[in-house]
Structures are given as structure tokens and as C-alpha cells.
Backbone as a chain_set.jsonl record, in Angstrom:
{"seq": "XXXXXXXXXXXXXXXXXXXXXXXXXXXXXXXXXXXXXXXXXXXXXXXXXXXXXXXXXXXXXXXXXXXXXXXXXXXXXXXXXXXXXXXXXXXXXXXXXXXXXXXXXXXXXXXXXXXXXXXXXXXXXXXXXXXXXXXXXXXXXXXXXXXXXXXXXXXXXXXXXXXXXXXXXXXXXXXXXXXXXXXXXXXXXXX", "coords": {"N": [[-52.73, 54.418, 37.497], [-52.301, 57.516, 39.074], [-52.466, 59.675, 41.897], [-51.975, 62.879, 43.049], [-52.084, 64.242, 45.227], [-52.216, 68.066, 46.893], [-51.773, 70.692, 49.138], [-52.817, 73.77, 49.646], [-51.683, 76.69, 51.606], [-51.762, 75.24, 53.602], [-51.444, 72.845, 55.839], [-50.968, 68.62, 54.997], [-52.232, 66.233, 56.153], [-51.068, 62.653, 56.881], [-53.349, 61.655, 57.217], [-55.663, 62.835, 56.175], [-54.665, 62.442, 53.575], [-54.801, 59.687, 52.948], [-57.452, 59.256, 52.777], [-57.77, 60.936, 50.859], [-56.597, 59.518, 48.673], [-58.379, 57.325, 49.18], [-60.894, 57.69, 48.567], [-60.969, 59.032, 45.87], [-59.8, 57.156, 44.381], [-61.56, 55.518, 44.576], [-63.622, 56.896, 43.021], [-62.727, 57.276, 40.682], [-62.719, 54.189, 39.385], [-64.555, 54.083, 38.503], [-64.692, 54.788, 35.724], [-62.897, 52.965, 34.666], [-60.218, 52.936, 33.581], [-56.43, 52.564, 33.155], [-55.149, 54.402, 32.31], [-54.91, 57.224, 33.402], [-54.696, 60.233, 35.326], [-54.648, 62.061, 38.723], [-55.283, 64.846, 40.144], [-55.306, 66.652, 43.132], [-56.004, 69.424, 44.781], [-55.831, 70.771, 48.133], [-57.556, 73.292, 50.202], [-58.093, 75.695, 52.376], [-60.225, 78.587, 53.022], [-59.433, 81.533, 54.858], [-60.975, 83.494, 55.337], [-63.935, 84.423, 57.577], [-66.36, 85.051, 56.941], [-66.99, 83.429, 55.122], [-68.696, 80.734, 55.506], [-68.542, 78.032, 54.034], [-65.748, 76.778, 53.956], [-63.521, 75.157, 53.252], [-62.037, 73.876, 50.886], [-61.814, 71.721, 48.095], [-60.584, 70.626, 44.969], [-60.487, 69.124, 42.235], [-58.813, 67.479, 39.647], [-59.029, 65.776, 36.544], [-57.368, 63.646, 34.577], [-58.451, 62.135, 31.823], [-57.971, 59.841, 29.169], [-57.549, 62.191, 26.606], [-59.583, 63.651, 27.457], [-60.326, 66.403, 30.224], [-61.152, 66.78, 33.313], [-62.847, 68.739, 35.513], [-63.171, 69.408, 38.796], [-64.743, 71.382, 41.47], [-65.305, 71.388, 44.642], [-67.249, 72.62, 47.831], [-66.907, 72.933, 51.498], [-67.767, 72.676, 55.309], [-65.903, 71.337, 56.737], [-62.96, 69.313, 56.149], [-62.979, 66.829, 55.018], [-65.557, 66.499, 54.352], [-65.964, 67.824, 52.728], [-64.004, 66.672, 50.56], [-65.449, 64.31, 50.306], [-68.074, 65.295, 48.601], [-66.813, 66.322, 46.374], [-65.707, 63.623, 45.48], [-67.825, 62.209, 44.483], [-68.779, 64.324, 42.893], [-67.067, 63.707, 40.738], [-67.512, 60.728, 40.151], [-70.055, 61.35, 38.808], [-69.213, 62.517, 36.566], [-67.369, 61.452, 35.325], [-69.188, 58.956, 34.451], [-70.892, 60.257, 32.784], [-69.216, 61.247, 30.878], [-68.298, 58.545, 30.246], [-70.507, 57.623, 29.154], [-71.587, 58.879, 26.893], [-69.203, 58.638, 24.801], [-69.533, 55.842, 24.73], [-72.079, 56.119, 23.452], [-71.036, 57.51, 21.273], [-69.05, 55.241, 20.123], [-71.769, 53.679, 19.611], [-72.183, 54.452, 16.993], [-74.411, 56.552, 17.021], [-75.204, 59.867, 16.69], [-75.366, 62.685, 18.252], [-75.261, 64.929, 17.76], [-77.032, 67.859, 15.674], [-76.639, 70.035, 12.812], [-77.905, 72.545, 12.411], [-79.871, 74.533, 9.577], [-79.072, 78.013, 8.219], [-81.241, 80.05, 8.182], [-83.021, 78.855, 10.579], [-81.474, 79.21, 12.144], [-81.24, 81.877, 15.504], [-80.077, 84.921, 15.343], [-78.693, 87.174, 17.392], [-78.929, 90.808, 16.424], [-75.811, 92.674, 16.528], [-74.254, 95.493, 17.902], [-71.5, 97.355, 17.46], [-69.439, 97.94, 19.791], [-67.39, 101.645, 21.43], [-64.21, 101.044, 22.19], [-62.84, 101.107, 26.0], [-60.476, 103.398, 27.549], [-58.766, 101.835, 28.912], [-59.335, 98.937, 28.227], [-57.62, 98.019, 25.964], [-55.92, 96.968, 27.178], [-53.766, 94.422, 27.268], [-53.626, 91.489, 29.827], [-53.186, 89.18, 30.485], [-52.006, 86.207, 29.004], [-52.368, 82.869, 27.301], [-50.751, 80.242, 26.531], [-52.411, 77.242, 24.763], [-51.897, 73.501, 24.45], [-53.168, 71.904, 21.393], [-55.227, 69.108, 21.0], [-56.533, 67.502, 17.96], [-59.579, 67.088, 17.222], [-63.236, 66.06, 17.236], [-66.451, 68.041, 17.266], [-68.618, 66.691, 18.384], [-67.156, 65.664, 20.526], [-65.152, 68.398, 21.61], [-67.918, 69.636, 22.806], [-68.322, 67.872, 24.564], [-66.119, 68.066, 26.275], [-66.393, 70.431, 27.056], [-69.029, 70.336, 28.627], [-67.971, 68.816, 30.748], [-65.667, 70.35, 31.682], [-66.818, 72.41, 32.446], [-67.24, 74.888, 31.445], [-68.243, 77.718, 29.386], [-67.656, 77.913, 27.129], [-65.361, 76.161, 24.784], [-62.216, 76.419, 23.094], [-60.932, 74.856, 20.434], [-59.176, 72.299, 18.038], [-60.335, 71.854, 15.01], [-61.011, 68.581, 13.747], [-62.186, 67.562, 11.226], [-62.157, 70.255, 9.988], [-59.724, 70.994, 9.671], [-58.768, 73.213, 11.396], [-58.78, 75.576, 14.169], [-61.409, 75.809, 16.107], [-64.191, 77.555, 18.13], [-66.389, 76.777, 20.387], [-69.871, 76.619, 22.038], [-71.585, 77.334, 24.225], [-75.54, 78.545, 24.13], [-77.838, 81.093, 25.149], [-80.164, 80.284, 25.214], [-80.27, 77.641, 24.693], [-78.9, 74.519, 23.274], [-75.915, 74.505, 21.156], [-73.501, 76.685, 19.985], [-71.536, 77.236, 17.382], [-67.755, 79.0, 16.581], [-66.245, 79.402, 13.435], [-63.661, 80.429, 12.458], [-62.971, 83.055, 9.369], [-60.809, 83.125, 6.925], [-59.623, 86.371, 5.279], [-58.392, 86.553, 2.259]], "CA": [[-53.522, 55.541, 37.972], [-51.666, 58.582, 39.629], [-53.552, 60.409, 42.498], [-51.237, 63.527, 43.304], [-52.726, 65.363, 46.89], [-51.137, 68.599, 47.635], [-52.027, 71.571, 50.084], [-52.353, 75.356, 49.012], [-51.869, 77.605, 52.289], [-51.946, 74.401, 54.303], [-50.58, 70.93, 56.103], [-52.22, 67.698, 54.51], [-52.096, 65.333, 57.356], [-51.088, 61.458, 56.102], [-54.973, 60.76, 57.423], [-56.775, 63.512, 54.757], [-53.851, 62.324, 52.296], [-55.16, 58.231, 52.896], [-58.528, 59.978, 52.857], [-58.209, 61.51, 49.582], [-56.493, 58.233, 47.354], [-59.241, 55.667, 49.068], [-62.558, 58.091, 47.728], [-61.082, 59.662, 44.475], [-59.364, 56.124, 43.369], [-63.359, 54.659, 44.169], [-64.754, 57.492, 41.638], [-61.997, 56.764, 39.149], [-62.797, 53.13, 38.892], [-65.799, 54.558, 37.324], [-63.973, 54.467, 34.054], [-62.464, 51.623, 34.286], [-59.02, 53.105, 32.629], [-55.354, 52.661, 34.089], [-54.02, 55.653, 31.914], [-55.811, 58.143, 34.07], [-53.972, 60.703, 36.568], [-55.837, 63.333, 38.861], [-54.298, 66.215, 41.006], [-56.084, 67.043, 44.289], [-55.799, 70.693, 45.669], [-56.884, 70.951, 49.301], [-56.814, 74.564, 50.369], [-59.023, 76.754, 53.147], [-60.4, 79.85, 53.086], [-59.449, 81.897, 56.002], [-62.197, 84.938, 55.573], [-64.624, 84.295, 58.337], [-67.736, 85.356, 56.248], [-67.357, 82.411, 54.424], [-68.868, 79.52, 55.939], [-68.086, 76.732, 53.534], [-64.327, 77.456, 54.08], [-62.895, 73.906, 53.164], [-61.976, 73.357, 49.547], [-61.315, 70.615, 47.444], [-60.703, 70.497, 43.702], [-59.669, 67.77, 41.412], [-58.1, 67.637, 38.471], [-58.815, 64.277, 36.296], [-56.9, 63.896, 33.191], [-58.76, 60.703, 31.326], [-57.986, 59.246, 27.296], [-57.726, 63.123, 26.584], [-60.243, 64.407, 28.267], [-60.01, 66.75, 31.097], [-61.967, 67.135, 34.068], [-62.759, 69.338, 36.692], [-64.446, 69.415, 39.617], [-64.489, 72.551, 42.898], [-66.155, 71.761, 46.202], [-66.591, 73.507, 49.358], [-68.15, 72.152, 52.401], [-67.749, 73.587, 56.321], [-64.993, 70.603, 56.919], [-62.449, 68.818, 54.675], [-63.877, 65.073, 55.027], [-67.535, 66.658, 53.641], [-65.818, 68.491, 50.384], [-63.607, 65.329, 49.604], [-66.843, 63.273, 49.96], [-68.661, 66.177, 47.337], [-65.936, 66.264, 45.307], [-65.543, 62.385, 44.77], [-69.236, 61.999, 44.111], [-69.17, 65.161, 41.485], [-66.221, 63.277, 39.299], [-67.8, 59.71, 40.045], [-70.721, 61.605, 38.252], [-68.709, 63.508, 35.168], [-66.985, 60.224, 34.511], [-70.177, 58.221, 34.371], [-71.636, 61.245, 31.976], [-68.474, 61.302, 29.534], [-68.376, 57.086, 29.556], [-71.969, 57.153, 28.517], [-70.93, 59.598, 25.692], [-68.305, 57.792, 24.823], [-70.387, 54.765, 24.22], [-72.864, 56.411, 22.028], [-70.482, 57.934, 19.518], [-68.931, 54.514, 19.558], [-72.443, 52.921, 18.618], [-72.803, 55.379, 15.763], [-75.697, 57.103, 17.486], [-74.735, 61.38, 16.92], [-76.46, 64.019, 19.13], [-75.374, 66.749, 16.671], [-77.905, 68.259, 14.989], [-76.673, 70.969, 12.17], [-79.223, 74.062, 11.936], [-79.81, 75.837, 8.694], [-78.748, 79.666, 8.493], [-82.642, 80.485, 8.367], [-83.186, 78.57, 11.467], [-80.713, 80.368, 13.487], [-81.658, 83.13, 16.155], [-78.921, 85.5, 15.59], [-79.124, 88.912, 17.448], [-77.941, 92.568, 15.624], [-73.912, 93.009, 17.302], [-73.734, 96.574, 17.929], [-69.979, 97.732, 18.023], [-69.03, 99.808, 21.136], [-65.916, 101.751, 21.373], [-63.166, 100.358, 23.675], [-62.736, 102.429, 26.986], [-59.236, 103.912, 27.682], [-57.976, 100.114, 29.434], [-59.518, 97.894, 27.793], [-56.845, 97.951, 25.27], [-54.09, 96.342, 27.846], [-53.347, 92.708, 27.664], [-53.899, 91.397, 30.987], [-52.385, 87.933, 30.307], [-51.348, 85.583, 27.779], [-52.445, 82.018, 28.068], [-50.766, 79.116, 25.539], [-52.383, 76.246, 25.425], [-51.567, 72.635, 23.183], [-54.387, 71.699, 21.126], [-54.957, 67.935, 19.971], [-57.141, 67.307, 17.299], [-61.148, 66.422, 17.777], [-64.513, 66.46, 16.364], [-67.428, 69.045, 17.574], [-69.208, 66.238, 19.812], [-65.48, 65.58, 21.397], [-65.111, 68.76, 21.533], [-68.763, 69.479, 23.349], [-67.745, 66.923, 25.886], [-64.746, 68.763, 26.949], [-67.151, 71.783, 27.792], [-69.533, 70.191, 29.889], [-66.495, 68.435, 31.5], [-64.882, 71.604, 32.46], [-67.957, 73.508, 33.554], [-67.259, 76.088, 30.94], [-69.663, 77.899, 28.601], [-67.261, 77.667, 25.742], [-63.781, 75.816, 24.389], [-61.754, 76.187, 21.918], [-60.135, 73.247, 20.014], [-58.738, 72.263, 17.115], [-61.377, 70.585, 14.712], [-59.859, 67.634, 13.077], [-62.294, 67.43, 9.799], [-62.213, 71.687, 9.279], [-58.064, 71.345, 10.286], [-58.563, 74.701, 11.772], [-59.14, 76.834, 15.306], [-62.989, 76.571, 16.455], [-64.773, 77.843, 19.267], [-67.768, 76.284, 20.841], [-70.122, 77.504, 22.992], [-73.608, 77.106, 24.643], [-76.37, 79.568, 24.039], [-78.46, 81.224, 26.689], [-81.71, 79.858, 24.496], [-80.153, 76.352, 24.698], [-78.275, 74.208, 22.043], [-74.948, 75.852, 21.188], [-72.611, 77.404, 18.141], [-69.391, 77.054, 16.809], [-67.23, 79.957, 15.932], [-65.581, 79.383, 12.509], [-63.033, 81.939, 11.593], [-63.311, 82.878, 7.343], [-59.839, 83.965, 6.743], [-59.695, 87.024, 3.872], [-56.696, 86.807, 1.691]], "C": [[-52.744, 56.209, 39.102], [-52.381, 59.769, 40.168], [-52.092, 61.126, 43.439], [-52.583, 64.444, 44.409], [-51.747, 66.415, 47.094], [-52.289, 69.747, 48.271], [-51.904, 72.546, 49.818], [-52.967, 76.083, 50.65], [-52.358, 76.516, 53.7], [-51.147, 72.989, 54.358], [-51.873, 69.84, 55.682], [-51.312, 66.688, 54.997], [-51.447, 63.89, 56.313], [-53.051, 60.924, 56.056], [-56.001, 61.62, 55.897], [-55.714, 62.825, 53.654], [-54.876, 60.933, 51.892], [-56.654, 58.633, 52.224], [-59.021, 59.932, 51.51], [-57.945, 59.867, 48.707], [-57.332, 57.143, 47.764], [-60.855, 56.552, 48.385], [-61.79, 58.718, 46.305], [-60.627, 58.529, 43.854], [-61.258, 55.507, 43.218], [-63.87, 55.34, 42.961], [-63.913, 57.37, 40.627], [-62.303, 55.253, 38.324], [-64.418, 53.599, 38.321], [-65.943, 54.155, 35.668], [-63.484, 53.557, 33.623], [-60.89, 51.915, 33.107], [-57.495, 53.314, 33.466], [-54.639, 54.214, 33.603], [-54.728, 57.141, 32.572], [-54.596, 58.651, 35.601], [-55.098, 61.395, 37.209], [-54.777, 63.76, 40.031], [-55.345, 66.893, 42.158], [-55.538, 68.269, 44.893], [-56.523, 70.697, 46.841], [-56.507, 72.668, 49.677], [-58.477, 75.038, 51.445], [-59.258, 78.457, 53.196], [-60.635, 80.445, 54.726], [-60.688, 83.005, 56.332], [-63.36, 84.465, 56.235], [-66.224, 84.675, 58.013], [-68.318, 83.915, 55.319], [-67.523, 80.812, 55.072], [-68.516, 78.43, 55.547], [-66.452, 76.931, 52.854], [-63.406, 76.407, 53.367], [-62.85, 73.509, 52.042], [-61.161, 72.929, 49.062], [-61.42, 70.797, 45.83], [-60.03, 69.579, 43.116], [-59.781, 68.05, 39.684], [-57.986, 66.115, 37.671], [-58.273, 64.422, 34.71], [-56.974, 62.252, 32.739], [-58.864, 60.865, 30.064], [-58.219, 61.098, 26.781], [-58.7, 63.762, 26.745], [-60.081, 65.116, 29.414], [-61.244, 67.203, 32.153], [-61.523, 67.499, 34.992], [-63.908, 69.777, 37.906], [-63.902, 70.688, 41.209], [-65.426, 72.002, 43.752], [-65.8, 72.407, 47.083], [-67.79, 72.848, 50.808], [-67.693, 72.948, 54.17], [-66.477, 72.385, 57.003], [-64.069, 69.971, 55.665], [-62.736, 68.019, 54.444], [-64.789, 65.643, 53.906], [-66.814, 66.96, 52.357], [-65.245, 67.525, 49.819], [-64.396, 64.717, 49.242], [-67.603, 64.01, 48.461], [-68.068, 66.063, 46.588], [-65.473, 64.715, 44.206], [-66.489, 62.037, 44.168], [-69.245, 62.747, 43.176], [-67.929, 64.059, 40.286], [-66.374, 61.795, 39.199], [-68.819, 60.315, 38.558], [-70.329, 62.153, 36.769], [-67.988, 62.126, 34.713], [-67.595, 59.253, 33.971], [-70.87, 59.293, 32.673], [-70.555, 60.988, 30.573], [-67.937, 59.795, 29.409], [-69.573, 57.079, 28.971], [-71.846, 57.586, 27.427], [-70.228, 59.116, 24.919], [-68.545, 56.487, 23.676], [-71.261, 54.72, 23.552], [-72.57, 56.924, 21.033], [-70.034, 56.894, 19.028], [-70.222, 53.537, 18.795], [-73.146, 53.699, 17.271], [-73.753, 56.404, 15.84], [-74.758, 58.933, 17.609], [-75.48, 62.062, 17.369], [-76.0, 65.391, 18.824], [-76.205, 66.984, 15.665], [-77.592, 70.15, 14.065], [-77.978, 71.8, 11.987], [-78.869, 74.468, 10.839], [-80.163, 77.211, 9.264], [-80.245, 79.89, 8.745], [-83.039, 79.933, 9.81], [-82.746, 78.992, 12.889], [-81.126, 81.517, 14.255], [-80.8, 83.937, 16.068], [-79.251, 87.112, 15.727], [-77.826, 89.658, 16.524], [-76.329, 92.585, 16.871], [-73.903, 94.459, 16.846], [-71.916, 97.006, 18.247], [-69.881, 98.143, 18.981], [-67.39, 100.17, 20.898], [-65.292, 101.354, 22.577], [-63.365, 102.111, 24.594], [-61.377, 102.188, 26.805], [-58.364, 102.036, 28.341], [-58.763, 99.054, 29.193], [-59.189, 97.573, 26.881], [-55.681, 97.029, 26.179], [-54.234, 94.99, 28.234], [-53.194, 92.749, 29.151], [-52.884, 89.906, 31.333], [-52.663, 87.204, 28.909], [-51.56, 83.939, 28.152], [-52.283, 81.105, 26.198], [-51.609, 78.098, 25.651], [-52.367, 74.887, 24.049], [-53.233, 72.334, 23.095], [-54.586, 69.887, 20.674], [-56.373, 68.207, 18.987], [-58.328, 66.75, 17.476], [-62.332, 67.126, 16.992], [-65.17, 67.215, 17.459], [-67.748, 68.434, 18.99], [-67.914, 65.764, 21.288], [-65.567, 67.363, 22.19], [-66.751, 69.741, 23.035], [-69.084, 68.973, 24.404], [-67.195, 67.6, 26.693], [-65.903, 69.647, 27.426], [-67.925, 71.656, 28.4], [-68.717, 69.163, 31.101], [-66.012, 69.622, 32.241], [-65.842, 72.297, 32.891], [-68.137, 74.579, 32.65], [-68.791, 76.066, 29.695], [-68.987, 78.346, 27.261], [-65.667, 76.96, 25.61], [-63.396, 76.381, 23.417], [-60.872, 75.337, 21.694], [-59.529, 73.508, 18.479], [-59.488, 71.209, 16.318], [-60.538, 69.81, 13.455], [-60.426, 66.787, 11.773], [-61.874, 68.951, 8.659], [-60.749, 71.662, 9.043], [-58.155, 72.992, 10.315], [-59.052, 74.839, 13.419], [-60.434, 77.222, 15.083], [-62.963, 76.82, 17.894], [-66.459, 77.518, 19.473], [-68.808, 76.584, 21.696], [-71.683, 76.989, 23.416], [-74.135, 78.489, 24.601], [-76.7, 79.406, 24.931], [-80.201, 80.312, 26.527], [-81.459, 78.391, 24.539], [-79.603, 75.886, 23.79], [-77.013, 74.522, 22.491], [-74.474, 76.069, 19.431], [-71.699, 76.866, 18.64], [-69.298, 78.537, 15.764], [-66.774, 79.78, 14.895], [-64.551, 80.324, 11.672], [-62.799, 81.31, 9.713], [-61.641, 83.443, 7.192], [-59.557, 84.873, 5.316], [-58.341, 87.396, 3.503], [-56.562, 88.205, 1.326]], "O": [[-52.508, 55.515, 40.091], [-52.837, 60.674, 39.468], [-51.355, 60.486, 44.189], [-53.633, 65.033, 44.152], [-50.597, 66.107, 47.407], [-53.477, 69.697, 47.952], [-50.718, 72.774, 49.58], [-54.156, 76.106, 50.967], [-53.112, 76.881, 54.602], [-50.546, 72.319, 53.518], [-53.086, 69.957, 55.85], [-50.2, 66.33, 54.611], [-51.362, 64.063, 55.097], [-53.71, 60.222, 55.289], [-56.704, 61.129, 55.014], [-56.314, 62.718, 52.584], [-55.583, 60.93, 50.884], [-56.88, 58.228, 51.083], [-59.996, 59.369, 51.013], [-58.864, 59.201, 48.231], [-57.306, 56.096, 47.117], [-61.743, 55.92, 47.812], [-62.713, 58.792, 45.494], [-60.891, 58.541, 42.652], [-61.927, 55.215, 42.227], [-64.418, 54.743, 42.035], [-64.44, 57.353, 39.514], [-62.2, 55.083, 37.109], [-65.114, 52.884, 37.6], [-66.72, 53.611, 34.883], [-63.498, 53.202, 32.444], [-60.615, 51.242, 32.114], [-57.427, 54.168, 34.35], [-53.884, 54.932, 34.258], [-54.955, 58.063, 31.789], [-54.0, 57.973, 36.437], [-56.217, 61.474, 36.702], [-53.835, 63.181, 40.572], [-56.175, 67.71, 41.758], [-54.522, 68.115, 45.57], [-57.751, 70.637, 46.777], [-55.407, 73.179, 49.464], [-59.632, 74.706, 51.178], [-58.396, 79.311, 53.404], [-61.494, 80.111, 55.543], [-61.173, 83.225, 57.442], [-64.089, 83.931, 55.399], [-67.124, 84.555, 58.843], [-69.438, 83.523, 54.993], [-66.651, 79.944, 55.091], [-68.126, 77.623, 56.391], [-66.107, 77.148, 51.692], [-62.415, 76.914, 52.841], [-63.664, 72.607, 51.843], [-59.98, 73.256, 49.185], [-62.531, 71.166, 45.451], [-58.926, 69.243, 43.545], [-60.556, 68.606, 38.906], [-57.096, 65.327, 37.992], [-58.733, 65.187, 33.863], [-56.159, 61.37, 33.011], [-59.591, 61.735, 29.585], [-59.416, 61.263, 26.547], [-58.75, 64.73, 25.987], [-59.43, 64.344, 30.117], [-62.172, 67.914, 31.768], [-60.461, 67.179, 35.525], [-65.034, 70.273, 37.862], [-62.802, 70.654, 41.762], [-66.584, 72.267, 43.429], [-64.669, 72.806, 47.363], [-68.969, 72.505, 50.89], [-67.183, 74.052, 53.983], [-66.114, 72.827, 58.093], [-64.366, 70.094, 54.477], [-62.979, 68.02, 53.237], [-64.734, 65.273, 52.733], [-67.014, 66.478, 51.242], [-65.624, 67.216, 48.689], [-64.449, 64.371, 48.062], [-67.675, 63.375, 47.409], [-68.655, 65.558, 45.631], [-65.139, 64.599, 43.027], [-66.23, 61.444, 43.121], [-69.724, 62.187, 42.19], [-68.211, 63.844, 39.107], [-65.639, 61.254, 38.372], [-68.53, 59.916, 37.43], [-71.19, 62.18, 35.89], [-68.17, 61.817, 33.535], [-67.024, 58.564, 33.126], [-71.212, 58.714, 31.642], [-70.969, 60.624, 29.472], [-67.117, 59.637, 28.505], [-69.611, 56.286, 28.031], [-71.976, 56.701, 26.581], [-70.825, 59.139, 23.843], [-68.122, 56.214, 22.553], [-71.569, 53.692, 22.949], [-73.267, 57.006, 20.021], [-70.159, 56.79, 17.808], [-70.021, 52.843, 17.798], [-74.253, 53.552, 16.754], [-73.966, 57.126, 14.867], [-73.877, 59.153, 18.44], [-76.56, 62.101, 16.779], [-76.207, 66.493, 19.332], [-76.104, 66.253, 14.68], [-78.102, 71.192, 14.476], [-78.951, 71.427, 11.333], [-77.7, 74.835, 10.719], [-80.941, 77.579, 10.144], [-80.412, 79.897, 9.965], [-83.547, 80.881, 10.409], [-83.215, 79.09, 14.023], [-81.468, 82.407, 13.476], [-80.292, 83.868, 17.187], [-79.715, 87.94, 14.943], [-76.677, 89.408, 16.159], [-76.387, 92.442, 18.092], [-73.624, 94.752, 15.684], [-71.365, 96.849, 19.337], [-70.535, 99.184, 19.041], [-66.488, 99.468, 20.443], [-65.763, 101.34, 23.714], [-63.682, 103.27, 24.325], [-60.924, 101.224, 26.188], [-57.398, 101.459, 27.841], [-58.846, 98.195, 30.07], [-59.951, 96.78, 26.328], [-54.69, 96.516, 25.66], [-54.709, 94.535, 29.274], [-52.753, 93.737, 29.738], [-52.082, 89.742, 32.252], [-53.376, 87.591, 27.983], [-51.021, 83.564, 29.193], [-53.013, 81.156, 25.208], [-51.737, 77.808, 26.84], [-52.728, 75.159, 22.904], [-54.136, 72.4, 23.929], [-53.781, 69.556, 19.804], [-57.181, 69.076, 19.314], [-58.208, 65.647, 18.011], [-62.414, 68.201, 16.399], [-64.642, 67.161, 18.569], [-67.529, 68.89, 20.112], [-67.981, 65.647, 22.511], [-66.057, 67.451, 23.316], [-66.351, 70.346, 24.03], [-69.946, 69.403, 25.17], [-67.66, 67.803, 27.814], [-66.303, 69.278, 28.53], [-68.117, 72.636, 29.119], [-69.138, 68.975, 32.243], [-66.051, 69.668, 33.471], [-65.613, 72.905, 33.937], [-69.101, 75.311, 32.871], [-69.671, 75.285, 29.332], [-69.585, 79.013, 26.418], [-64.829, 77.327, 26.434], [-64.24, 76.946, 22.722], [-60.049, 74.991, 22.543], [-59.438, 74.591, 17.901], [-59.465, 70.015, 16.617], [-59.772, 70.239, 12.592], [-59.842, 65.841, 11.245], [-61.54, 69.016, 7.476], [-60.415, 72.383, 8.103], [-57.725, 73.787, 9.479], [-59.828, 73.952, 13.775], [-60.856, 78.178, 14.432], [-62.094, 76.477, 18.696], [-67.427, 77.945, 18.842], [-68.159, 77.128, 22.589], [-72.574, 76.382, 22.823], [-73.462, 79.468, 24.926], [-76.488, 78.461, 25.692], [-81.013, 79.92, 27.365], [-82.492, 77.733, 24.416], [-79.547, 76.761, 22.926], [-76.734, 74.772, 23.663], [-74.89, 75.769, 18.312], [-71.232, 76.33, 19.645], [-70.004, 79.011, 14.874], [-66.12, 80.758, 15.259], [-64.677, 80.789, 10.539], [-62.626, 80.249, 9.113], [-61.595, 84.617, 7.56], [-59.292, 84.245, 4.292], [-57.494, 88.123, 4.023], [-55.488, 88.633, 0.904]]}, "num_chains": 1, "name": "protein.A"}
């Protein structure tokens, strides 16, 4: 286990360094896995409007999974403390997971088309710049099922992935609804 501390727009004392590898190694033993790294950003916000100036983010990369966690607190002690406690908690959430796909138990539930809420998609036309690539972002995909897949996205915080599903062998996208549940994108490709 590999606990990388670095400093954006700042010095990181040896005491916040000690700091950081004795509370983020405690929330790693969560998992109980040696092949596990994580990447600690400490960084402050200088803008004086912002009271909780002091932020911490971690970066846990466990059995391909990836997690991420942002705090902010009005010192750096308090957001390390928040921050170890949020990825004690996301590691506890995706071992429990974990442990119920291994006892066979699935918490996917296919909807039939009739069952679906699906609003009308009006087109709009693009405005004048919203034609211009902005950026370009690769990224490697491994192979995973839906509830894998589902994991990863309340892992990262986001409100959709995309993966590579490894019964379709194709490029989905996953997503949570605002009504609850979620979809999957499926592209149809027309020869």
C-alpha cells in the first residue's frame, strides 16, 4: 500500500505529511487489500470569501476500482480528518458490494420498454460555439459488468460512466435518473 502526499500551491510540512499516511493508511485498512495505492492533494484556497479554504482530496485506486473523495474544512488537520472518514466510508460501501455479487445476490433489476418513463427529446440547433472542441480526454477501459460498472459511479460521485461492458463487448454509458434508478446508453450501430 502506496500513500503518495503532495502539495498544489503549497509546503507540506513532514508533520501534515506523518498526518496524512497515519489517518488515510487507518481508512484503507478498511479493505483489507495490499494492492491498493492512493494520491493525496493538499492545496488552499487563497480567495478570502471562502471560508472552508483548506482542501484535501484523495485519490484511492483499489482491485480496479477508483475512488474519490474532496474535502474542505477551515484548517488542514479538520479536512484530512473528513476526508479519511469519507473513503473509510466508500470503501466499506464498495466491500459490502463486493460481497453481495460474490454471494450471488444481484441488485439489477431490468425494466421492460413499457415500463420506462422516457421524455419527448426535442432537437435544438447548436449556437455559433458550441461546435468547438474544448478538450479531448482518452481514457483505458477494462472490461466489467453493469453492477461493476454502477459501483464505479457511486465511487466517483458522478451521475454517469462510461465503460466497457464485458457480456455486450461494446462502449456503454450509465447513468442515474433524476426519478431514481438509472439507464444504460447502448449505441445500435447502422451499417
Amino acid at each position: 500500500m502506496a500513500i503518495t502526499v503532495s502539495g498544489r500551491k503549497m509546503n507540506v510540512t513532514p508533520a501534515i505529511k506523518d498526518y496524512v499516511d497515519e489517518k488515510i493508511a487507518r481508512s484503507l485498512e478498511v479493505f483489507d487489500s495490499a494492492a491498493m495505492d492512493a494520491e493525496v492533494v493538499l492545496r488552499t484556497e487563497k480567495n478570502p470569501a471562502i471560508s472552508l479554504n483548506a482542501i484535501c482530496e484523495v485519490t484511492v485506486n483499489a482491485k480496479g476500482a477508483v475512488i474519490r473523495v474532496a474535502e474542505s474544512a477551515e484548517d488542514m488537520y479538520a479536512a484530512i480528518d473528513l476526508a479519511s472518514d469519507k473513503v473509510a466510508r466508500q470503501l466499506r460501501k464498495y466491500k459490502t458490494r463486493l460481497v453481495e455479487r460474490r454471494g450471488g445476490r444481484s441488485t439489477i433489476r431490468h425494466l421492460q420498454p413499457e415500463e420506462l418513463d422516457i421524455p419527448d427529446v426535442i432537437p435544438t440547433e447548436p449556437e455559433e460555439d458550441d461546435d468547438l472542441l474544448v478538450r479531448l480526454k482518452e481514457v483505458e477501459m477494462e472490461p466489467m459488468t453493469e453492477e461493476h460498472a454502477l459501483v464505479q459511479t457511486d465511487l466517483l460521485g458522478h451521475d454517469f460512466f462510461v465503460y466497457f461492458d464485458q457480456d455486450a463487448h461494446q462502449v456503454q454509458v450509465i447513468y442515474h435518473r433524476k426519478n431514481g434508478g438509472y439507464g444504460i446508453i447502448r449505441p445500435i450501430v447502422n451499417a
